[in-house]
C-alpha positions in Angstrom: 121.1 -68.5 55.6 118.1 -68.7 53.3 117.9 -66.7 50.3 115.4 -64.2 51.4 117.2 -63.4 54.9 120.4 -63.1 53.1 118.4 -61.0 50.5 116.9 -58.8 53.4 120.3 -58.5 55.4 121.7 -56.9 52.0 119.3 -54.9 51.3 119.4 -53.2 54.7 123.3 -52.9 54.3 123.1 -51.4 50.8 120.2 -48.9 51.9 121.7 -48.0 54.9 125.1 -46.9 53.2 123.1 -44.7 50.7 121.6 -43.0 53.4 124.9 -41.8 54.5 126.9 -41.2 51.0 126.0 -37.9 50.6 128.5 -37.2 53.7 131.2 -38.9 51.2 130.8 -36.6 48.5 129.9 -33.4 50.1 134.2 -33.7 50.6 134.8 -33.6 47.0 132.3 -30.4 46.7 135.9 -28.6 44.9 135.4 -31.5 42.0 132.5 -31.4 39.1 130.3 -34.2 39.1 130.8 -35.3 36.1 134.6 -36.0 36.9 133.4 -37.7 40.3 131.1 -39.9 38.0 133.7 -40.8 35.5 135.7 -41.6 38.6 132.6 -43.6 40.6 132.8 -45.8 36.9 136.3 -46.4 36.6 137.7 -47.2 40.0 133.6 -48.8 40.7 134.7 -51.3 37.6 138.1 -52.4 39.6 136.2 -52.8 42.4 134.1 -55.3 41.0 137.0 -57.0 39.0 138.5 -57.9 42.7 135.4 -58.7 44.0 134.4 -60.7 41.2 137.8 -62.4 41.1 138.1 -63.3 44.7 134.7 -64.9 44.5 135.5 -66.7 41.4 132.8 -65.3 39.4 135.3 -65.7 36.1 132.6 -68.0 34.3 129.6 -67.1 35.4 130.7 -63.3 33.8 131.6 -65.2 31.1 128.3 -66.8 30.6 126.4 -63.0 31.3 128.1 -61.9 28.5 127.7 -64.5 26.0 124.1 -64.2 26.3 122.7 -61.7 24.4 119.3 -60.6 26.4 121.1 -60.3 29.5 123.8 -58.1 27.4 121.1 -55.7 26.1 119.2 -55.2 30.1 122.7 -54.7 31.3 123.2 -52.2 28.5 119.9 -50.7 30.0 120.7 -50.9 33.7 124.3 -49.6 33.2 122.3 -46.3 31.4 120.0 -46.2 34.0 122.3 -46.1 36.5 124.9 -43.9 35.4 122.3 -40.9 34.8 121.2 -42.1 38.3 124.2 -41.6 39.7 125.2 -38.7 38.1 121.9 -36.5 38.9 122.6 -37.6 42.6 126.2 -36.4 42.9 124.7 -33.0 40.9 122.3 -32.4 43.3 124.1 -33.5 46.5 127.2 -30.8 45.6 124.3 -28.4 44.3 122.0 -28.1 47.6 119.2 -30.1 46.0 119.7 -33.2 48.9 116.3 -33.0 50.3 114.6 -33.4 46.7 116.9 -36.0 46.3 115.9 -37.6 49.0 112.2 -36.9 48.2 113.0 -38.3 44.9 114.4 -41.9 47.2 111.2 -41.7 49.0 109.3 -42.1 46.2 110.8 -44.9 45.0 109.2 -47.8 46.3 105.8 -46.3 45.2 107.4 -46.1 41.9 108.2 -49.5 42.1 105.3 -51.2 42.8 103.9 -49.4 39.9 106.3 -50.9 38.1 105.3 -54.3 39.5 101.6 -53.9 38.5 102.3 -52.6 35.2 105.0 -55.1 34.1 105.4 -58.1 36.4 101.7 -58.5 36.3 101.4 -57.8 40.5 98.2 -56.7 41.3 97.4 -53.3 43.6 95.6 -53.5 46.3 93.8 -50.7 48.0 95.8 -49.9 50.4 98.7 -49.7 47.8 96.1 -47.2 45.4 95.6 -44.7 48.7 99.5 -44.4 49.4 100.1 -43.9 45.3 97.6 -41.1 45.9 99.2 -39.6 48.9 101.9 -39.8 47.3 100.8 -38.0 43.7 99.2 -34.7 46.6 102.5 -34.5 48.1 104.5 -33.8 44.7 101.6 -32.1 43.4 101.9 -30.0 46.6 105.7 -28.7 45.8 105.0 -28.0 42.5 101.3 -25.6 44.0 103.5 -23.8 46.1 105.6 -22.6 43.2 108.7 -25.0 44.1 107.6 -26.0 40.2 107.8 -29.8 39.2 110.5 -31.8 41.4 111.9 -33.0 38.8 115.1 -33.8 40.5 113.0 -36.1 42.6 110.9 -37.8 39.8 113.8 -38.5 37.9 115.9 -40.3 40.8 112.9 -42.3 41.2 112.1 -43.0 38.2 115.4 -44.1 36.9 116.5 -46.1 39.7 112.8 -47.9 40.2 113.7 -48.9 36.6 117.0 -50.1 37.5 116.1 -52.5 40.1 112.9 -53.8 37.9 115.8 -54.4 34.9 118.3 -55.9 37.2 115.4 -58.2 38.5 114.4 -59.7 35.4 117.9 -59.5 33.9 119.5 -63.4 33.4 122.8 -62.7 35.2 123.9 -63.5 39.2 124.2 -60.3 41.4 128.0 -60.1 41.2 128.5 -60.8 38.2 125.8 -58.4 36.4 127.5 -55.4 38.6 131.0 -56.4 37.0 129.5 -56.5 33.9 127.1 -53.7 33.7 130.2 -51.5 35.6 132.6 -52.5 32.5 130.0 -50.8 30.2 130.3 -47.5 31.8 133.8 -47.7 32.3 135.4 -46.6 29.0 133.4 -43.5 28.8 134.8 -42.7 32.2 138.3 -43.4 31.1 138.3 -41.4 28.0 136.8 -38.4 30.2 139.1 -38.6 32.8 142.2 -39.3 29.6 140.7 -36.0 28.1 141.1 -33.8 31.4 144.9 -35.3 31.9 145.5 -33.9 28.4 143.8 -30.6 28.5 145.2 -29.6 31.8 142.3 -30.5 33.7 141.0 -33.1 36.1 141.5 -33.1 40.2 144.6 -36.4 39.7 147.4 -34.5 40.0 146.3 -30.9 40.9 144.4 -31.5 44.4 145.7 -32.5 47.7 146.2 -36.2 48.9 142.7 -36.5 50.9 140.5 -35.7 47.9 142.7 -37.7 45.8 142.0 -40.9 47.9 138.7 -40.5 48.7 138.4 -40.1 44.8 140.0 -43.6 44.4 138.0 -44.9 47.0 134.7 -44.0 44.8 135.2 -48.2 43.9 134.7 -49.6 46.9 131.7 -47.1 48.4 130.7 -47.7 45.1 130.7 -51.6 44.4 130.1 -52.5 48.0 126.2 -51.2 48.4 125.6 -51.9 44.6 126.7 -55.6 45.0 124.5 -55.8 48.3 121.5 -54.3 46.5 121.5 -56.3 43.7 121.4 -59.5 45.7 118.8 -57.9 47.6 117.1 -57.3 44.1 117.4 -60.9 43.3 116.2 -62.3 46.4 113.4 -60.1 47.3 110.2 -59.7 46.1 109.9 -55.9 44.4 107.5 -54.5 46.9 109.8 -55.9 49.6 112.7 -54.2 48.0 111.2 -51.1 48.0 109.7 -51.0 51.7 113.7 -51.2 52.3 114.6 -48.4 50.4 112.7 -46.2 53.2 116.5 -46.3 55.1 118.1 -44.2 52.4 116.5 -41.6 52.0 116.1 -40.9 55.6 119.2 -41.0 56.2 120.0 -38.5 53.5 116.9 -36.2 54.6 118.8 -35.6 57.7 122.2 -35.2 56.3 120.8 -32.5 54.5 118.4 -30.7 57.2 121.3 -31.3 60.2 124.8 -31.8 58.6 124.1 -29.5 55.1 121.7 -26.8 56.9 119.5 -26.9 53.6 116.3 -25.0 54.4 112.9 -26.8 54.7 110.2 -24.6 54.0 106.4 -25.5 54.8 105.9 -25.8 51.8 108.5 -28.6 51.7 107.2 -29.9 54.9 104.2 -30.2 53.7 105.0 -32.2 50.7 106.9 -34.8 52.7 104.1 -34.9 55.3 102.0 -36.3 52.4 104.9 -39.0 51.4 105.7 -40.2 54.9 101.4 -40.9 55.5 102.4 -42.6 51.7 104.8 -44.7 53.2 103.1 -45.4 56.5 99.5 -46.6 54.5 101.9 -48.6 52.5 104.1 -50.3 55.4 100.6 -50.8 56.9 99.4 -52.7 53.6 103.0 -54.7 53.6 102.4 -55.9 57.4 98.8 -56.8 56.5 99.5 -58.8 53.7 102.3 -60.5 55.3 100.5 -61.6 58.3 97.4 -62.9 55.8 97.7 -66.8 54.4 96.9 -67.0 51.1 93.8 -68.7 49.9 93.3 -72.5 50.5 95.9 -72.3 52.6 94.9 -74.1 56.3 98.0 -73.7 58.4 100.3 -70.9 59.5 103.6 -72.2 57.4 102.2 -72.2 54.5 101.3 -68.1 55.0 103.4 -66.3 52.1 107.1 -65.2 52.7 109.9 -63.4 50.3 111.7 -65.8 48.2 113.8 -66.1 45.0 112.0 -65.3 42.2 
């Protein structure tokens, strides 16, 4: 398998799974999200240890962390990430899943912005009329007195930033995830520590089913993280981003069929305007797929995703 199809097959795998996470953590609704994230770091980290281990991915960790730039994105990423995280699980538990996923559906607008401004890609048209579309449909929410999503702008925000760190970050898929998952996983420790002592915490005081799905945070966890992040690797951003339209989709209709959250016209609205974003944008994508690139006189030399 080529780079780019195993690239594209994870990144449908990873995108796919977030779509239906929210069903995951809607179980541990008697739990504070800031427990659940502690617990998403801790049992995430020994996750990725097996992982890591299995694969024999000892020295190519080893390398990650002797280099110093690739220590200080990862420092980033891992910050990224857990706020990412965190303000996901908060508004999954909360009844904010449709601005989350609003938030998912602006990503990959957010990240080709983030291509233009710092991997030097350039913006075509097409790409500018979806941006706009995009900018009327939050500016839409916050006219209808819904105020600023917020919620939404944040997610995408913070995790378009993630994927453009992890990108240009010197260190293989696996091994970054190990890495940057060890950096969050002390906090998470002394959190959970701090509970056990004060009485607190769900270990010990809630029934057997929330406990495991609570130790199974790892693997739902490392699994889609691990599949994105070769996905991120492999991919070019925009390509990366026309993926991440399976996640939030998937979480839209969590929350509309399984969570019953309401969705006003106002809301409607809004998400009008970001689905004609996304369907200007897939249009772009298909165009400039199908288009060779100058100079260029047969078909196999027409432009395709590949390791960057």
């Amino acid at each position: 398998m080529t780079p780019a199809r195993r690239g594209l097959a994870a990144g449908v795998a990873a995108y796919a799974a977030w779509g239906v996470v929210p069903l995951y953590w809607h179980l541990l609704t008697a739990i504070a999200p800031v427990e659940i994230l502690a617990h998403r770091a801790v049992w995430g980290l020994v996750a990725f240890a097996v992982m890591a281990a299995v694969t024999g991915q000892g020295p190519a960790i080893r390398a990650v962390v002797r280099d110093r730039r690739a220590m200080a994105a990862l420092a980033l990423s891992s910050t990224l990430l857990a706020f990412n995280w965190g303000l996901f699980i908060w508004a999954t538990l909360r009844g904010h899943l449709l601005q989350a996923s609003l938030g998912y559906f602006i990503n990959p607008l957010v990240s080709v912005g983030l291509g233009v401004v710092f991997l030097g890609e350039r913006l075509r048209r097409w790409q500018q009329v979806a941006i706009a579309l995009a900018a009327i449909g939050v500016g839409r929410l916050a006219w209808a007195g819904d105020g600023v999503p917020w919620i939404s702008l944040a997610l995408a925000s913070t995790f378009g930033l993630y994927g453009l760190v992890r990108k240009t970050a010197s260190a293989p898929a696996l091994a970054g995830s190990t890495v940057e998952t060890a950096m969050m996983a002390p906090l998470g420790v002394a959190y959970l520590v701090y509970l056990a002592a004060t009485g607190g915490g769900a270990l010990g005081h809630v029934a057997a089913g929330p406990t495991l799905l609570l130790l199974a945070a790892g693997v739902v966890t490392a699994l889609p993280l691990a599949w994105f992040t070769v996905a991120a690797r492999s991919l070019p951003l925009s390509v990366v981003g026309f993926l991440q339209y399976l996640a939030p989709t998937g979480q839209f209709l969590t929350a509309v069929l399984a969570f019953g959250e309401p969705l006003a016209p106002a809301r409607l609205h809004a998400f009008g305007f970001i689905w004609a974003a996304l369907a200007v944008f897939s249009f772009d994508l298909a165009r400039a797929a199908r288009r060779p690139p100058a100079g260029a006189s047969a078909p196999e030399q027409a432009p395709a995703p590949t390791l960057r």
